[in-house]
N, C-alpha and C positions, 0 to 999 in steps of 0.2 A: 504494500500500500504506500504510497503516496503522501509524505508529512510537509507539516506546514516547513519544517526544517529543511528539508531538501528544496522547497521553495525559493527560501530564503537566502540560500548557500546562491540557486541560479540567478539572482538579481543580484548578488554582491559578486558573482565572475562577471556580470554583465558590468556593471556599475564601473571595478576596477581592471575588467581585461588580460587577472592573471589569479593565478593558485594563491599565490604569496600576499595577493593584494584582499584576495575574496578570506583569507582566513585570518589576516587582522581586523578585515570589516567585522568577521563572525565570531572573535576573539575568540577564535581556535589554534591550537599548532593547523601548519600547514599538513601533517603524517594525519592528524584527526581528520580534515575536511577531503586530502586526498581518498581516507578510508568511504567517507559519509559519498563520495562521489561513485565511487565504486559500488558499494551499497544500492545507488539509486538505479546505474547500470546494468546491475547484476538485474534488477527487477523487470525492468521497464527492457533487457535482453536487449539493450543498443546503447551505442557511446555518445555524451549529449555534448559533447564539444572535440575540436577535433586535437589530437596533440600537440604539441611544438609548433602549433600556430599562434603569430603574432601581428596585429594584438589577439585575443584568443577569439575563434570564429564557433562556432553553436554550430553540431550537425541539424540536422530538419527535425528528429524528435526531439533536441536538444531544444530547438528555438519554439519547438510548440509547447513544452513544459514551461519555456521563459515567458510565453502569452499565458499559458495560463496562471503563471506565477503573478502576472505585471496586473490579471485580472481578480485574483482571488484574494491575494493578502492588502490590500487598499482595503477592502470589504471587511478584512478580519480586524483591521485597525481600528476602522470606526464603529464595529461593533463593540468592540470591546472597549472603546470608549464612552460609547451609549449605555454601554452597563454599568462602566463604573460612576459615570455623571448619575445614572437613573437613581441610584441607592442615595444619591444627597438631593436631588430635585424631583423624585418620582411623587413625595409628599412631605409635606411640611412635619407635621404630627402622628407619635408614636405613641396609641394611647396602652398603657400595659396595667393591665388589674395583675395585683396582688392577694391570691387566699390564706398569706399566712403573716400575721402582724411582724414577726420578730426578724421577716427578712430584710427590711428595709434598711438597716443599720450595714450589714454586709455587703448591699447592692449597691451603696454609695460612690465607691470606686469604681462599679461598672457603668454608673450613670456616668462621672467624671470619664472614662477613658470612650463609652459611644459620643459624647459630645463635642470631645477633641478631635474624633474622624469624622461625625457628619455633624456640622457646625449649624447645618440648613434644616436640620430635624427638632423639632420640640419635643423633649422624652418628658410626658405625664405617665406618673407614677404612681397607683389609684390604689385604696381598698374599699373605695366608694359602693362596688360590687361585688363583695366579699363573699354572700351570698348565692348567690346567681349571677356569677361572670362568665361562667362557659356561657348561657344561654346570651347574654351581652356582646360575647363576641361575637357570637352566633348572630346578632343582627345586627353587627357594626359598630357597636358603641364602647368597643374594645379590639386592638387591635394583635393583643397578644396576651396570654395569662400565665403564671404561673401557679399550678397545680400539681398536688399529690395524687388528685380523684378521675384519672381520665376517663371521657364517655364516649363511648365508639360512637361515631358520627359522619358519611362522607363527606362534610365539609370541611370539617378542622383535621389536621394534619397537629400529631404528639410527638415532641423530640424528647428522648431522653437525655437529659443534664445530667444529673448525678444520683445517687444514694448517699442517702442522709440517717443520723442515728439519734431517734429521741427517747432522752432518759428519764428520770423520776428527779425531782431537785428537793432536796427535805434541811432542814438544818440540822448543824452539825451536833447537836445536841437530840436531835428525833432518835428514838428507839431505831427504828430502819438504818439509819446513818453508818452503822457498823458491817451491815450485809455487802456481798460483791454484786446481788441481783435480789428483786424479788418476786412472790408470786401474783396472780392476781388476788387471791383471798388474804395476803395481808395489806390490801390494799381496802378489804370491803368495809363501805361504810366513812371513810376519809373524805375530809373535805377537803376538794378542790378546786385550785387558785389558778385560771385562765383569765386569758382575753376574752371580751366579752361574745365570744363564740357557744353555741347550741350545746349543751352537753352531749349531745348525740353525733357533732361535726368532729371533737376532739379526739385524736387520736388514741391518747390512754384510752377511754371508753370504748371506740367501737373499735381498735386492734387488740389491745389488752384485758379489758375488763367483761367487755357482754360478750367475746365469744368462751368466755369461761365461765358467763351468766351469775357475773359478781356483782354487787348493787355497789352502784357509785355515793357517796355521802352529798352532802352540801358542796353544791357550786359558787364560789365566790370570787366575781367579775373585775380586773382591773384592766386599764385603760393601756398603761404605761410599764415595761420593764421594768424599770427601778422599781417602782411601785408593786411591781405583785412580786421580783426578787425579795425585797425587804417584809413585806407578810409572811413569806414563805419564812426566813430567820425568824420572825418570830413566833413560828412556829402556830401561825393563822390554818395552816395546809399544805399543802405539796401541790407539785406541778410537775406536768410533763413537758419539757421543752427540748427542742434542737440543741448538738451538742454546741452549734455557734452563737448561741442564747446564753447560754452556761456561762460560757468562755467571760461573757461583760458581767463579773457577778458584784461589780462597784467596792469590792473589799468586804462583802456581807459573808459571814460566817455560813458558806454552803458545802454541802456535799451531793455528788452527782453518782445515780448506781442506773447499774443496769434495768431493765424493763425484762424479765424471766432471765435465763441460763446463756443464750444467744443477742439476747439487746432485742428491741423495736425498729428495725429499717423500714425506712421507708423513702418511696421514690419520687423526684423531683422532675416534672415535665413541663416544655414550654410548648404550646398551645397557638395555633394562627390558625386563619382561615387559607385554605389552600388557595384558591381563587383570587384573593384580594389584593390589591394594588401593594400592599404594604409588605406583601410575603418575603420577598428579598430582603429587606429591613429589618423585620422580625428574628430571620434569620440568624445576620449578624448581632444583632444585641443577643439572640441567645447564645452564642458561639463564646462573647463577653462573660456573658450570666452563668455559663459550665463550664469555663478556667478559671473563673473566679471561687466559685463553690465546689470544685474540685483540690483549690489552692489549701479552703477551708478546712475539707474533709481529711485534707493530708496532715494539716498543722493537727486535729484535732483526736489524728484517729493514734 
């Protein structure tokens, strides 16, 4: 087959009239491009230039490869300049729902390093739809999400980011606090301390505790990290969060265990409609959003 590289190679013998001149165009040794020349001969079972002619003259499929060369890579130029303009001018606005409170602290540097490459993009950062953001996205009013929960659907397209590990957080001083894991039944009956999400949306609950069919205690609602870390010291309840929740624990006297013998994973997906103008864009900020929580999961694990 036929590469854009041997293309290339024949516009730059053409250009410079010799081996020596076409392989510093292609910032090749001249023994590399004389190979890559050969290569293109052996294929196409004919010589595209003739030898020891000066300045170098093109046999007849020589100069028909140079037509198509002189016609095909102008075309791949500007394509691939339309794509790379289309990702900063295709749309102004990248609307991204968020379903889980405590990412947003860690996303920070990934909002910073997409705004440095697409300067012409507004990155809105939402858990406006916290709720029912797939279905948001699902009619436009989101144009990317991050989720644990994906729903088969042929319109959105699920990238997997990462695996993520959420623990139990209890103070240092809780009876638990000395264990490496626990179960769910020493969990029944505990009051606990989330953001102000469904008791039935939290993942302690419906990964840990109802499929062992253990009654969860009191739910009590904070708005703010700091805020439900410090009730948790004092020993208000427990909480299950992300090991990179943990990590900000502000100097509060916690201790972080396992969720049973093997820990609670759980996985991380970004979320776009396939179809939509913005899909190329979504793209890249998730490519940001899983080296970045990948970097996490390293420091963390």
């Amino acid at each position: 087959m036929i590469e854009l590289r041997h293309l290339r190679t024949l516009v730059a013998l053409k250009e410079t009239g010799s081996l020596a001149g076409a392989a510093k165009k292609r910032f090749v040794t001249q023994s590399a491009l004389s190979h890559q020349i050969k290569e293109l001969e052996t294929r196409i079972n004919s010589s595209i230039f003739i030898r020891k002619s000066k300045p170098l003259s093109f046999t007849q499929e020589g100069a028909r490869l140079l037509n198509l060369a002189e016609e095909i890579l102008p075309k791949v130029v500007e394509t691939e300049y339309d794509l790379k303009q289309g990702l900063n001018d295709e749309l102004n606005q990248l609307a991204v729902g968020i379903e889980c409170h405590s990412c947003f602290r860690w996303l920070m540097p990934v909002m910073e390093q997409f705004r440095t490459a697409y300067p012409n993009v507004n990155l809105d950062l939402s858990s406006r739809h916290l709720f029912d953001s797939l279905n948001a996205l699902e009619i436009g009013e989101l144009d990317v999400v991050l989720t644990s929960d994906p729903v088969p659907g042929q319109s959105i397209a699920y990238q997997h980011l990462f695996d993520f590990e959420v623990q139990l957080v209890v103070a240092n001083d809780h009876p638990l606090a000395k264990l490496e894991y626990v179960t769910p039944k020493q969990l029944e009956k505990l009051a606990i301390i989330s953001y102000p999400v469904p008791l039935q949306r939290l993942d302690l609950y419906r990964h840990f505790l109802e499929p062992a069919g253990v009654e969860a205690g009191e739910q009590i609602s904070c708005d703010l990290t700091m805020m439900l870390l410090q009730r948790i010291a004092c020993k208000d309840g427990v909480a299950a969060l992300p090991t990179w929740s943990i990590s900000e624990s502000y100097g509060l006297n916690l201790t972080a265990i396992k969720l049973g013998p093997e820990g609670l994973k759980r996985p991380l997906f970004g979320a776009y409609r396939k179809d939509s103008s913005s899909a190329r864009v979504a793209q890249q900020w998730l490519k940001l959003v899983a080296k970045e929580g990948l970097a996490k999961q390293h420091k963390f694990n």
